[in-house]
SEZADREN-349949 format. One record per residue (C-alpha): x, y, z; residue number from 1. Coordinates in steps of 0.05 Angstrom, whole numbers, padded with zeros to 5 digits. Example, Ala and Ser with C-alpha at 12.3 -4.5 7.8 and 13.67 -1.06 7.14 Angstrom:
[rec [00246 -00090 00156] 1]
[rec [00273 -00021 00143] 2]
This chain:
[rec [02821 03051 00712] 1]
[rec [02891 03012 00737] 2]
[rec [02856 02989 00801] 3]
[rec [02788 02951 00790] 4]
[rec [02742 02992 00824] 5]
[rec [02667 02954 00835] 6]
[rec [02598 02976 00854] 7]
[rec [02587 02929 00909] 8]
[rec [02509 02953 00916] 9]
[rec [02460 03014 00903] 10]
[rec [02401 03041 00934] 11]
[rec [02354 03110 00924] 12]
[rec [02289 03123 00953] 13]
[rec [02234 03142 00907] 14]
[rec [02241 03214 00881] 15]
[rec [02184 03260 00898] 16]
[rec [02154 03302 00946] 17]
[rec [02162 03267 01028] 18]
[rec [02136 03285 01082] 19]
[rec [02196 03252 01115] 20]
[rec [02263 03295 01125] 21]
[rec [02332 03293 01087] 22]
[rec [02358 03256 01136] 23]
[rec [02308 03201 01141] 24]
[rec [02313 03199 01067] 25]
[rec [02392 03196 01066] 26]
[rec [02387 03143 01121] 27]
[rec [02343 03097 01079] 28]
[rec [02381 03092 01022] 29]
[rec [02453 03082 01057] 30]
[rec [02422 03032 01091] 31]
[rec [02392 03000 01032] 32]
[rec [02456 03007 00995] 33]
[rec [02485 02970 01050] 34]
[rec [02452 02910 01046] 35]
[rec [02453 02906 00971] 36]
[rec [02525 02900 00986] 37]
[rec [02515 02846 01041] 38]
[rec [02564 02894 01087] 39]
[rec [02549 02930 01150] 40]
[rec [02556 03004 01150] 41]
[rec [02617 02997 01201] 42]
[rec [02646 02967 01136] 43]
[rec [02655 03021 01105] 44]
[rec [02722 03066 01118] 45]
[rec [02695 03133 01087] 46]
[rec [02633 03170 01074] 47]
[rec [02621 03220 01008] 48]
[rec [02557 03274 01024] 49]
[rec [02538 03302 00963] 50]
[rec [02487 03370 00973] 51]
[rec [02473 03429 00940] 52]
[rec [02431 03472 00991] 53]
[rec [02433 03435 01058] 54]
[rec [02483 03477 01087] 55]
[rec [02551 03459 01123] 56]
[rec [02577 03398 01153] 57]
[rec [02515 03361 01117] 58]
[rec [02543 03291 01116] 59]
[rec [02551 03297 01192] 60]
[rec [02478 03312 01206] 61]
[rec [02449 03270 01162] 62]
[rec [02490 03197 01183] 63]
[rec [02494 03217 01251] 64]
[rec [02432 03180 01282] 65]
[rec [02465 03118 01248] 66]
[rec [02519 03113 01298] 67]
[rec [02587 03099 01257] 68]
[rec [02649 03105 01293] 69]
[rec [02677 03168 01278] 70]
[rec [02691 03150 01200] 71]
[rec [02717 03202 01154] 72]
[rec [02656 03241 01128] 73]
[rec [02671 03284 01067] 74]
[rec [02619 03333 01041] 75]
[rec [02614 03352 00969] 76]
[rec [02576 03407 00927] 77]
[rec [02581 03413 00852] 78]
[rec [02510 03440 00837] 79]
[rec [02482 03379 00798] 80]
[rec [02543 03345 00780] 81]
[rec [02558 03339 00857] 82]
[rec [02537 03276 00865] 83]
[rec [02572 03251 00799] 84]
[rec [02643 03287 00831] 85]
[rec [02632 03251 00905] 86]
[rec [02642 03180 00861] 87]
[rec [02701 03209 00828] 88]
[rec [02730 03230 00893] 89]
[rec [02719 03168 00923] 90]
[rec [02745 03124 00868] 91]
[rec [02815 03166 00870] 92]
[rec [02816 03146 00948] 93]
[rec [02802 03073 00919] 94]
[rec [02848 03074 00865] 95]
[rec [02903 03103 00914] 96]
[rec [02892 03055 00970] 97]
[rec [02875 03103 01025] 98]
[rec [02807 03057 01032] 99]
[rec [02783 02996 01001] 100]
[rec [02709 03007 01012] 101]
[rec [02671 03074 01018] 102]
[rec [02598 03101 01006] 103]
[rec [02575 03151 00969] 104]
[rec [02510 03194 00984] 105]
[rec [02476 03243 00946] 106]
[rec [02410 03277 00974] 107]
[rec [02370 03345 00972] 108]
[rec [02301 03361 00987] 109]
[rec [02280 03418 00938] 110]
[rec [02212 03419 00961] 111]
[rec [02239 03468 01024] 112]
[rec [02257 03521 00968] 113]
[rec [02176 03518 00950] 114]
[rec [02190 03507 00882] 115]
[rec [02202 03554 00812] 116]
[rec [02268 03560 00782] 117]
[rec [02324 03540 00821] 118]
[rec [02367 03598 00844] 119]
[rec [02436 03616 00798] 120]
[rec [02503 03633 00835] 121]
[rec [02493 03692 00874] 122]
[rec [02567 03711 00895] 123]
[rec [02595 03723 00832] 124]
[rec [02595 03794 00793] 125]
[rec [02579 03772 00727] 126]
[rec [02524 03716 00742] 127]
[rec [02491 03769 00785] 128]
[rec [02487 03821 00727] 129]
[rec [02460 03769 00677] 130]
[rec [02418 03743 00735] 131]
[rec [02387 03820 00746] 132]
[rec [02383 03824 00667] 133]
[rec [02329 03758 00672] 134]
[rec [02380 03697 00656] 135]
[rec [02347 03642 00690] 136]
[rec [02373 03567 00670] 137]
[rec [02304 03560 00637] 138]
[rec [02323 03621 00602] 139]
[rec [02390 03597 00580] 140]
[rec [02361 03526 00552] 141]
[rec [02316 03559 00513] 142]
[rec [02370 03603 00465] 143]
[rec [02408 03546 00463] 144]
[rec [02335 03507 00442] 145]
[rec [02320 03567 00388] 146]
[rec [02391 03564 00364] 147]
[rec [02388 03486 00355] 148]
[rec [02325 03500 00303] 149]
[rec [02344 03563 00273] 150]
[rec [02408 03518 00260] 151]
[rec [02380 03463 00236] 152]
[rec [02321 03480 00215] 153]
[rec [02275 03429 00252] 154]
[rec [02205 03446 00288] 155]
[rec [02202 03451 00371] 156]
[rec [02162 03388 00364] 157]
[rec [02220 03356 00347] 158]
[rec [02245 03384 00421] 159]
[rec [02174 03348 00455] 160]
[rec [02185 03284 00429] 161]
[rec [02244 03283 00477] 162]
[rec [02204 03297 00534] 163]
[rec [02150 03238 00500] 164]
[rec [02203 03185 00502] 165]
[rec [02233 03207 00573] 166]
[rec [02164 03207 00611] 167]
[rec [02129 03133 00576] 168]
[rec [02205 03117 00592] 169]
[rec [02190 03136 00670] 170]
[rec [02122 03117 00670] 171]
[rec [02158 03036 00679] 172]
[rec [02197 03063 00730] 173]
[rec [02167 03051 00800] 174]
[rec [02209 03112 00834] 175]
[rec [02201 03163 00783] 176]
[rec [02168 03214 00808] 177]
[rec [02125 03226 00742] 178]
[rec [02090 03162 00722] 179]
[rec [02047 03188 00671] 180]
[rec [02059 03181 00596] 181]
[rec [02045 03241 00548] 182]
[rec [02035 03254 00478] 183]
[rec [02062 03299 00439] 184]
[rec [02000 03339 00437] 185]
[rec [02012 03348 00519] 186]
[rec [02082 03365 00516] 187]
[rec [02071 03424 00463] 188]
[rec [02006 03458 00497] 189]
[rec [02027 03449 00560] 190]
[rec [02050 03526 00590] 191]
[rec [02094 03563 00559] 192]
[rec [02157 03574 00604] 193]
[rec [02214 03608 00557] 194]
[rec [02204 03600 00482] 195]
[rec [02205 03544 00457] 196]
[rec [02211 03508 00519] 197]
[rec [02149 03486 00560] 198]
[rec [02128 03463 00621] 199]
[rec [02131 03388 00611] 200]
[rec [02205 03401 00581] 201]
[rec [02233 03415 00643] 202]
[rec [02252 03383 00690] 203]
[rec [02216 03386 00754] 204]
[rec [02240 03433 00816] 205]
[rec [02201 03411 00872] 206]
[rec [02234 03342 00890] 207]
[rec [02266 03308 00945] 208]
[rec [02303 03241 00947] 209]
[rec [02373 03207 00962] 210]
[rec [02412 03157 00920] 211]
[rec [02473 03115 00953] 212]
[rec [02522 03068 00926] 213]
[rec [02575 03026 00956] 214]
[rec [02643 03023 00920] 215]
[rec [02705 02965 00932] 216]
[rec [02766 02947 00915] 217]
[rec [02748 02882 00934] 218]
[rec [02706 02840 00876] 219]
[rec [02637 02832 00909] 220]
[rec [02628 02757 00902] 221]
[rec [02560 02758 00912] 222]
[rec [02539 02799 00850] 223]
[rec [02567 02739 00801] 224]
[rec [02623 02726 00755] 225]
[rec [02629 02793 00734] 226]
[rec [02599 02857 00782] 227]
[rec [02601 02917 00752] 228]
[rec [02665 02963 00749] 229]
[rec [02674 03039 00739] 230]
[rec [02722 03033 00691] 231]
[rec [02722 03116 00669] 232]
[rec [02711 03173 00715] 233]
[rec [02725 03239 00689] 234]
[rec [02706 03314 00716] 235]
[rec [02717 03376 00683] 236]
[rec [02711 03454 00692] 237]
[rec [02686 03494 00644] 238]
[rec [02734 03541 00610] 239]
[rec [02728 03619 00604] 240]
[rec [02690 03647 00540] 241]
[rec [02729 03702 00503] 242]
[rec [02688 03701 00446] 243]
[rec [02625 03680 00413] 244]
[rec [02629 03614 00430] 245]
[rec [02573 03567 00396] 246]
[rec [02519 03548 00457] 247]
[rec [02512 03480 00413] 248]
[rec [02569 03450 00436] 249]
[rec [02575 03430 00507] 250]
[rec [02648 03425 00495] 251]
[rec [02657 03410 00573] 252]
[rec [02617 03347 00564] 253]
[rec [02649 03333 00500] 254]
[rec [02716 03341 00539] 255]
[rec [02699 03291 00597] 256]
[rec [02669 03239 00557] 257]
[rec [02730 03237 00514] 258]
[rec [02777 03230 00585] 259]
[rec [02723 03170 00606] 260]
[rec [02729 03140 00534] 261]
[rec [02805 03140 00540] 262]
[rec [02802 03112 00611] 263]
[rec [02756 03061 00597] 264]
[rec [02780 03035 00541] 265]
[rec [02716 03039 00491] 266]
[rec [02683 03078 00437] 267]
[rec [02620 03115 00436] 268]
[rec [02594 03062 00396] 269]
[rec [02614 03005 00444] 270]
[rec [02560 03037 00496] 271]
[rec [02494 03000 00502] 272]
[rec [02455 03047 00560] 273]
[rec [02456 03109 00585] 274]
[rec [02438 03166 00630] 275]
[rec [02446 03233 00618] 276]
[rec [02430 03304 00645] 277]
[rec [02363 03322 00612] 278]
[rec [02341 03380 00649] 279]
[rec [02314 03403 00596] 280]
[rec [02296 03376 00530] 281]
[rec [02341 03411 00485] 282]
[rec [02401 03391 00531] 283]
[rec [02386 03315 00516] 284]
[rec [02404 03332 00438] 285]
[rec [02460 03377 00448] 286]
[rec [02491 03322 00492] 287]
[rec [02476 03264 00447] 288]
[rec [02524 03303 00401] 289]
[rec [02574 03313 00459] 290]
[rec [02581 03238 00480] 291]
[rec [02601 03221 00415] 292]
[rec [02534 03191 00386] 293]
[rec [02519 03225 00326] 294]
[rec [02554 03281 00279] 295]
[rec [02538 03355 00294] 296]
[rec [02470 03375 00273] 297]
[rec [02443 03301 00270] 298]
[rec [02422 03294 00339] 299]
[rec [02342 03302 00319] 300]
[rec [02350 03250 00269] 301]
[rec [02387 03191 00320] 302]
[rec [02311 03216 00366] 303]
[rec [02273 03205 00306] 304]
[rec [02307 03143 00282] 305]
[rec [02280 03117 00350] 306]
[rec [02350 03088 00373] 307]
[rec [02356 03134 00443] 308]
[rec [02286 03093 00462] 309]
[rec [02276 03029 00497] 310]
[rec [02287 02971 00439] 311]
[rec [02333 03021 00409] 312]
[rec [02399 03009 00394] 313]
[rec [02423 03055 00455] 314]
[rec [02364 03077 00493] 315]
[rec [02373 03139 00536] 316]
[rec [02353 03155 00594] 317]
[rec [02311 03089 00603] 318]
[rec [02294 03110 00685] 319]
[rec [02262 03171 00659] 320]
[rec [02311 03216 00665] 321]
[rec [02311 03292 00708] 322]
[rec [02255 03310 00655] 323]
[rec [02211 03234 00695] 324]
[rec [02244 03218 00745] 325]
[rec [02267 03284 00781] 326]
[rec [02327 03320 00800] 327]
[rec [02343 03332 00870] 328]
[rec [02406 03364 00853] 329]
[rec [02451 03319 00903] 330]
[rec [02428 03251 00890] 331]
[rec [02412 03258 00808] 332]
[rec [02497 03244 00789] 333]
[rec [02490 03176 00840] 334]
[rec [02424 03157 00820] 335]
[rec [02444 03157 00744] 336]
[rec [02498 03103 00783] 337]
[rec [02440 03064 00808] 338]
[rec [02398 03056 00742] 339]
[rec [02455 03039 00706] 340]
[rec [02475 02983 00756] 341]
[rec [02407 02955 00752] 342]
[rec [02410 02962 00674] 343]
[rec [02484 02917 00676] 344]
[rec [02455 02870 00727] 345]
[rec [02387 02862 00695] 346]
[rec [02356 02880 00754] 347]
[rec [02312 02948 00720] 348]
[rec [02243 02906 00713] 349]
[rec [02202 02929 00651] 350]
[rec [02244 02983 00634] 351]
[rec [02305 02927 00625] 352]
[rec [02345 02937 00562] 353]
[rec [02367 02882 00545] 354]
[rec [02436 02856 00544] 355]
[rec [02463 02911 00571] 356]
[rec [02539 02918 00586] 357]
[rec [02568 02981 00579] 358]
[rec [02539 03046 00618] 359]
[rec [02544 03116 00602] 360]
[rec [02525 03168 00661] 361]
[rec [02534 03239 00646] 362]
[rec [02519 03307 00689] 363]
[rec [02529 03380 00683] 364]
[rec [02529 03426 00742] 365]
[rec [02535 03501 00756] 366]
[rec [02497 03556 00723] 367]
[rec [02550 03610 00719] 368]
[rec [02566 03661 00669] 369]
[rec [02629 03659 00615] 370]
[rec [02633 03597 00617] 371]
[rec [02594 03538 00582] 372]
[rec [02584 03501 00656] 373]
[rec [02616 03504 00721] 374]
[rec [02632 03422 00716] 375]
[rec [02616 03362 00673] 376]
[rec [02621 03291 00696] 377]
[rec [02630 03228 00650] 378]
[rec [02628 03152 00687] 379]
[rec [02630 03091 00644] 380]
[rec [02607 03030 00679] 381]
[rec [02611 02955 00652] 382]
[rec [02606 02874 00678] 383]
């Protein structure tokens, strides 16, 4: 990006189930985010909300107990890339000098739904007739899962050992919300939820949390020589399917990464960290093929080859990912920010990978019919 654009501090709250409300949640890690940033929250010129199911004027409710003075608030829903598209917001207010230092928030507490699979879009014809017809998002993963190793012919343990690396990956990580490694054994007989797919595949639906970051124009002096810098933000929509378009693909993704790339000025192979949107565990392969880090049809062999895991040589998902960690829709896009801020300023305790200076954070968003997804979201962070 033309203007710098730093991360001046991060914050998120464990992710899990509270007791506490959104707004107490929300509150905690603004404020945290805050003071990683040595600024006051009067500091800050402009607010980004990101929410999926809190309802309207969200932002409002949830920073009003903090008393700012009538800031801009700006809500944003992009089911889960919404949290990922309030940072890209904000940095084109940055990078056009409307502010010079804004927040962004991202927060949802799922455990109010009571838990199951997340509702898809319910105003629209054609999600509503494949909705009727039994297309849940679990549903969808797993074609794209039996495609994957019809395809390529590989076993669904193959798929588990995703969900192996992702959970001993969050079992380091003191806010994951699941700190308990697995075997392989586990992850295969645990239940059934759409063939091939089981339960310790997916990622959980009953969590809460918030994430917050603090984004300048001004270099953050306290954070050393070099803080880190967004240097690519890209969000796309997902275009109409007229045909039989191959589910292996993610060609969204593969679109926004290759904007961020541009932008940032790197390769795929220049990356040394990243988070991505593994909601299930199938998606973590399809993606690795997306983002540029292996050939079509050779995503099973980068897992096996042991190079996506911590000591690897570009360990993925090293917080645990949505499959560890959680997803409350809002704050997953931000809190991908966070780890990989703590991952550049070597600040992620024993899940530290080491030497770290280029981030990757990508999220989908937007279960909808004809089209791949509704949005994609590509950042590339570096010091």
């Amino acid at each position: 990006m033309k203007t710098p654009i730093y991360i001046g501090g991060v914050a998120m709250t464990r992710f899990g189930r509270h007791e506490a409300g959104m707004p107490e949640l929300a509150q905690q890690a603004v404020i945290d985010a805050a003071a990683d940033a040595g600024i006051e929250l009067a500091d800050a010129q402009a607010f980004y909300t990101a929410n999926v199911f809190g309802g309207m004027v969200l932002g409002q409710v949830l920073l009003r107990d903090l008393g700012l003075p009538g800031l801009p608030i700006y809500n944003v829903e992009n089911a889960c890339a919404s949290g990922a598209t309030g940072v890209h917001l904000a940095c084109h207010a940055l990078a056009a000098g409307v502010y010079d230092t804004v927040v962004v928030l991202g927060a949802e507490k799922l455990t109010a739904l009571g838990g199951g699979a997340l509702p898809m879009q319910r105003n629209d014809y054609m999600t509503e007739l494949f909705t009727r017809a039994g297309l849940a998002l679990p549903a969808v993963y797993a074609m794209r899962a039996q495609r994957y190793l019809h395809e390529f012919g590989i076993d669904a343990q193959t798929l588990g050992e995703v969900a192996v690396k992702n959970r001993c990956h969050g079992a380091l990580n003191p806010l994951a919300q699941s700190r308990k490694p697995v075997t392989i054994d586990e992850v295969m007989s645990s239940r059934m939820v759409f063939d091939p797919l089981t339960l310790l595949q997916c990622c959980p639906s009953a969590v809460d949390g918030a994430a917050a970051l603090v984004l300048t124009t001004k270099k953050p002096l306290h954070r050393g020589a070099s803080p880190v810098r967004v240097l690519g933000s890209a969000v796309q929509s997902g275009k109409l399917e007229t045909g039989c378009d191959d589910i292996l693909a993610a060609e969204i993704t593969a679109r926004a990464a290759r904007k961020a790339y541009a932008q940032a000025g790197v390769q795929p192979g220049d990356v040394n960290v990243i988070e991505l949107h593994d909601a299930f565990t199938i998606a973590e392969l399809i993606y690795y093929d997306a983002l540029g880090l292996c050939q079509r049809g050779e995503a099973h062999e980068l897992l096996k080859s042991g190079a996506t895991t911590l000591g690897g040589r570009v360990p993925v998902n090293p917080s645990g990912g949505l499959l560890a960690k959680g997803h409350p829709l809002g704050a997953t896009g931000v809190a991908q920010m966070v780890e990989a801020v703590w991952q550049l300023e070597g600040r992620a305790g024993d899940r530290q990978v080491k030497g770290a200076r280029v981030a990757l954070t990508q999220c989908t968003g937007g279960g909808i019919a004809g089209v791949d997804h509704a949005a994609s979201a590509v950042h590339i962070l570096a010091t």
